[in-house]
Wavefront OBJ file of the C-alpha trace (Angstrom):
o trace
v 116.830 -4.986 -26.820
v 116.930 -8.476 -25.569
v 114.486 -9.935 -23.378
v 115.965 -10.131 -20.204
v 117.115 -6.258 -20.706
v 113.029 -5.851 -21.453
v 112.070 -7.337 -17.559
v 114.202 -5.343 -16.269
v 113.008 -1.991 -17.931
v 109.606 -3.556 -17.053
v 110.564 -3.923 -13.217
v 112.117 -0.453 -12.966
v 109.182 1.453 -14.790
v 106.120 -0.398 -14.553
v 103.188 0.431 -17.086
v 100.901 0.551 -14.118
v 100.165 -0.647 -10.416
v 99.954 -4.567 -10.360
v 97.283 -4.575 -7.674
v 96.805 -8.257 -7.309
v 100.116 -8.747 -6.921
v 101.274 -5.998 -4.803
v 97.872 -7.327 -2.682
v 99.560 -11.163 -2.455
v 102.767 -9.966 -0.972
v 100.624 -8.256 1.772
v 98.416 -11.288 2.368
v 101.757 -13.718 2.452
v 103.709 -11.277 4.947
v 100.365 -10.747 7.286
v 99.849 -14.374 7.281
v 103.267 -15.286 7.998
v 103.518 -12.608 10.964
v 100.108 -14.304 11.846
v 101.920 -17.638 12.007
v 103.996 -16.092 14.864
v 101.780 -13.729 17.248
v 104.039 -14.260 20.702
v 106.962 -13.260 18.716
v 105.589 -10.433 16.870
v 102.957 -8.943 18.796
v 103.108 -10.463 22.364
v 107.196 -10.293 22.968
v 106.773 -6.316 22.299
v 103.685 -5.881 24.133
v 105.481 -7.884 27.295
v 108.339 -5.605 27.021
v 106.409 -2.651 27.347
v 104.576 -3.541 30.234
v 107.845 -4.521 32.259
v 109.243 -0.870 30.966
v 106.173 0.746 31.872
v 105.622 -0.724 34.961
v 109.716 -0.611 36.304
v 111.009 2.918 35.024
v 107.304 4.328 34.860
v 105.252 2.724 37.754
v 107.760 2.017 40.077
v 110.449 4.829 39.385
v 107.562 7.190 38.348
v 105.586 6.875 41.627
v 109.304 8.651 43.136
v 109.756 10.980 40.813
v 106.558 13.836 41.012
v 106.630 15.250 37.544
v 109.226 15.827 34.457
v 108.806 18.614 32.302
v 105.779 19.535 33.428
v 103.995 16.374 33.209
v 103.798 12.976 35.408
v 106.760 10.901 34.788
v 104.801 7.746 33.095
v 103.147 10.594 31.048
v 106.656 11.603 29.588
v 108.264 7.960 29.440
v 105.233 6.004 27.313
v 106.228 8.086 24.078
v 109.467 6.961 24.383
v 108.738 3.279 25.050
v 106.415 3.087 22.120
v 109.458 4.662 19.454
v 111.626 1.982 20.887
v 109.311 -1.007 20.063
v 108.063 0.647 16.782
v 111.730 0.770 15.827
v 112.027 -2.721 16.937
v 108.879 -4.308 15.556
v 109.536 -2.664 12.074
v 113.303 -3.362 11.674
v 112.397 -7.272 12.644
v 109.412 -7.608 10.404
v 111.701 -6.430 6.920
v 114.882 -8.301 7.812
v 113.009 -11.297 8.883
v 111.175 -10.942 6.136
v 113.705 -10.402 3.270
v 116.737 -12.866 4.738
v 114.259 -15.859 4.926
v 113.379 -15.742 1.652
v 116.922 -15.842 1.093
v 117.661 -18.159 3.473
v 115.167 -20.652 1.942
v 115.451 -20.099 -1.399
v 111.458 -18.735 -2.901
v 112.596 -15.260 -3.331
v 113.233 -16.369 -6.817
v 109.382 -16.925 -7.504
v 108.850 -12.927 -6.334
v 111.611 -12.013 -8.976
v 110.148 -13.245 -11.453
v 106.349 -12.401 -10.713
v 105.213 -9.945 -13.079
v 105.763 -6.608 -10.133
v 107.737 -4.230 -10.352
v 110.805 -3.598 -7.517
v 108.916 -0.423 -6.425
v 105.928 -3.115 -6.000
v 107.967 -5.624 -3.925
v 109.621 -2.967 -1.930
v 105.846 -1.467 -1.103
v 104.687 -4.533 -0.638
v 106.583 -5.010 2.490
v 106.570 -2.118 4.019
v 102.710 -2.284 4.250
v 103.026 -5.097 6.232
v 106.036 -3.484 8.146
v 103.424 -0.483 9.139
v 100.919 -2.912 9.721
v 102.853 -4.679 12.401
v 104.011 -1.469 14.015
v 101.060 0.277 13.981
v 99.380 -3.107 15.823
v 102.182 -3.173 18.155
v 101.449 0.469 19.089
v 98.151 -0.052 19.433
v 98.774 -2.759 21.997
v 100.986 -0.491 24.019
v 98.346 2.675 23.865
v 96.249 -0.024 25.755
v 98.516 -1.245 28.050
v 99.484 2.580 28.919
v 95.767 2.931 29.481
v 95.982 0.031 32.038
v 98.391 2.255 33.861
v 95.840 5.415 33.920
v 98.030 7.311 30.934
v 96.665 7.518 27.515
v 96.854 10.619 25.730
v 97.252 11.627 21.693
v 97.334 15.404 21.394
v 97.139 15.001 17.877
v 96.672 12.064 16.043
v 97.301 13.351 12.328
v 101.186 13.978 13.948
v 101.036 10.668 15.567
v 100.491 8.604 12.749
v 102.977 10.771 10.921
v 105.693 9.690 13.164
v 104.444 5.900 13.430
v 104.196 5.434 10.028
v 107.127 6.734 9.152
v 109.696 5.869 11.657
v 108.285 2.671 10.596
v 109.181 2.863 6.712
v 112.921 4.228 7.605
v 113.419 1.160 9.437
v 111.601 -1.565 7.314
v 113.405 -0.205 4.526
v 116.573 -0.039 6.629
v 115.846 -3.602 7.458
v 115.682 -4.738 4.131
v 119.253 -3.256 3.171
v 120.292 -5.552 6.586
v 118.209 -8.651 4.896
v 119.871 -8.317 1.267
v 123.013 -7.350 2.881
v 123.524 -10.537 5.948
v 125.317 -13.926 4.915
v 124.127 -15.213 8.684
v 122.012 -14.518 11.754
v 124.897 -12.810 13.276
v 124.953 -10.575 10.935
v 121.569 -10.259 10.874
v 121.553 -8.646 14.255
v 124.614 -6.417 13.998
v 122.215 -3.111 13.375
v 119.812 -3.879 16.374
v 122.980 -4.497 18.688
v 125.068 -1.967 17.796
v 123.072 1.242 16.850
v 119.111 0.545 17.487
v 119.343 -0.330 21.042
v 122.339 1.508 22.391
v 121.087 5.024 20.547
v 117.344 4.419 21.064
v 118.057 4.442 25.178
v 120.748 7.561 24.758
v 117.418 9.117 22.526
v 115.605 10.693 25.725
v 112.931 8.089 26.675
v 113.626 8.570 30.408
v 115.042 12.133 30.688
v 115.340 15.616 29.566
v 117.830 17.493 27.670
v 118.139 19.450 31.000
v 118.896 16.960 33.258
v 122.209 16.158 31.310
v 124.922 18.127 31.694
v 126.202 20.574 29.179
v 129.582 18.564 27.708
v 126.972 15.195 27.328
v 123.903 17.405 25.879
v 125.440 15.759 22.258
v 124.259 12.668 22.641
v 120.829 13.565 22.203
v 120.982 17.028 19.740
v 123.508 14.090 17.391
v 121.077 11.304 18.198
v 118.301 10.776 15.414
v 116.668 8.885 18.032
v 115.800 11.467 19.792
v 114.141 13.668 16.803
v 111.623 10.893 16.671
v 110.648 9.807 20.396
v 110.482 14.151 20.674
v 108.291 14.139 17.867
v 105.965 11.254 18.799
v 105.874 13.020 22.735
v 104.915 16.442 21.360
v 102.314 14.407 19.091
v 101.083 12.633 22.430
v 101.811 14.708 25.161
v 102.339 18.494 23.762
v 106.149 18.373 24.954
v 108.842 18.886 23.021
v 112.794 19.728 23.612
v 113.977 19.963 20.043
v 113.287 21.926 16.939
v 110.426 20.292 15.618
v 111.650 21.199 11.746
v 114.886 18.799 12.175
v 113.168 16.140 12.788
v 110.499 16.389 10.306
v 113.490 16.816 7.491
v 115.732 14.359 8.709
v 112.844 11.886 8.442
v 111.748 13.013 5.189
v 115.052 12.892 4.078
v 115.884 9.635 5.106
v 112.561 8.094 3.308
v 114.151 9.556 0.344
v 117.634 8.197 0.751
v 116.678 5.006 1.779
v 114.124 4.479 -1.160
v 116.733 5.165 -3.501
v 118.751 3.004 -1.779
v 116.784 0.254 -1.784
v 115.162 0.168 -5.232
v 119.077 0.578 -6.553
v 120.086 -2.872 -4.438
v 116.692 -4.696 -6.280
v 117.283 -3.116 -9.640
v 121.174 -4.334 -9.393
v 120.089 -7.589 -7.924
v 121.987 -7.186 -4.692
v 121.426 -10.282 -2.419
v 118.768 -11.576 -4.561
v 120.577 -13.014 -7.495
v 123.541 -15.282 -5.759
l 1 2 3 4 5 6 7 8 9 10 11 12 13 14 15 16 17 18 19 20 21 22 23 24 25 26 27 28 29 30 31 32 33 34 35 36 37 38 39 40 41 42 43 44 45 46 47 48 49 50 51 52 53 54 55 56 57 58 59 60 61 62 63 64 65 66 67 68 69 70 71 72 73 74 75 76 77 78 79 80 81 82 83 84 85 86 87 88 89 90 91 92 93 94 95 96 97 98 99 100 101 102 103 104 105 106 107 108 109 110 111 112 113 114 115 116 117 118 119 120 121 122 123 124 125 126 127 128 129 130 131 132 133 134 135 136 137 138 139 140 141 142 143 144 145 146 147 148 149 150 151 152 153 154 155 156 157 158 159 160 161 162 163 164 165 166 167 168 169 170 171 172 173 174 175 176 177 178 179 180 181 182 183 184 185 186 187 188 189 190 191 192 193 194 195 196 197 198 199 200 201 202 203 204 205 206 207 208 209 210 211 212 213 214 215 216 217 218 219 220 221 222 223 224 225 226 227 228 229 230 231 232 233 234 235 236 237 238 239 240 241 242 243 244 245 246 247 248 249 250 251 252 253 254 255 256 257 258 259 260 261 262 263 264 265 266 267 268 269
């Protein structure tokens, strides 16, 4: 067996948990999102407020109630998926493309971890920064006279791992983008246009019957119905599908991911 055969057995089945290690890549990421509060944490938290305010405040104060609850009641859930989505997607391609970019992913490679180490490492700090981001929101919401977590156990279920599909989906985006163009074509394309087709202002009912498609085939709207139910008790969709298509995707995208280290996709150019 030669030796560089060896690291790579070593990489894909670790003896045991590199703690110190797996604890650096935390620190680094958390510093360098620390480095950059207005874009990670403020941006988001401004966002929110002009959503809240606009579609919930201003709109809301029109519209009575929605599905049995005040309309900045039934909005928030949805406005906090969107910028969970957001915040973790950003943090992992950020993240994974700059190292690129500037070259010191090289010194992770060959740091005695494990890809399952590396991977793990960032999406701690991917939660991390969503689950802060959230937390900022849950305030601002409370500015507004609406704060409300029917069950926190589901909540954090959905926060946490909404968050790991998309830092994990983010760092397929970060291995996979030559450019900054490219680095954006996900968020463009799919995150914004489905996350605002995913129910964050409306109801299933209030569509009509030929359009009800674009939220039953929107995964979008699995997850701001799961996080509502978790906050507000109120739910449209079969609460099963979304729990397994989330599961599932963890799965898939794990796989996914640890096969693009373990072949050296993006990281060995």
């Amino acid at each position: 067996m030669s030796a560089e055969t060896s690291v790579e057995e070593i990489k894909l089945h670790p003896m045991g948990i590199n703690w110190i290690g797996l604890g650096t890549i935390v620190r680094r990421e958390v510093s360098r999102i620390m480095r950059v509060p207005i874009q990670a944490f403020i941006a988001p938290w401004i966002s929110a407020l002009l959503f809240i305010f606009i579609f919930g405040f201003v709109l809301g104060g029109r519209i009575k109630e929605i599905g049995g609850h005040r309309y900045l009641e039934f909005v928030l859930p949805g406005i906090l998926m969107m910028n969970i989505i957001n915040a973790a997607f950003l943090q992992s391609t950020s993240a994974i493309y700059f190292q690129r970019f500037l070259r010191f992913i090289e010194e992770t490679l060959v740091a005695p971890l494990s890809y399952v180490e590396m991977i793990v490492g960032m999406l701690v700090c991917v939660v991390i920064r969503s689950i802060v981001t959230a937390l900022g929101i849950l305030v601002i919401g409370a500015c507004f006279g609406v704060i409300a977590v029917d069950n926190i156990f589901e909540f954090l279920f959905w926060v946490v791992a909404v968050s790991i599909i998309f830092g994990e989906l983010g760092i397929i985006i970060g291995l996979w983008a030559k450019n900054f163009e490219q680095l954006n074509i996900l968020n463009v394309f799919f995150i914004v246009p489905l996350s605002m087709v995913g129910g964050v202002f409306s109801t299933i009912g209030m569509l009509p019957p030929y359009l009800r498609f674009l939220y039953y085939g929107n995964p979008f709207f699995y997850w701001i119905n799961g996080l509502r139910h978790a906050m507000i008790g109120f739910h449209e969709g079969p609460p099963v599908v979304g729990f397994a298509l989330t599961l599932g995707l963890i799965v898939f995208l794990s796989l996914a991911t640890l096969r693009l280290y373990a072949i050296g996709y993006g990281l060995r150019e």
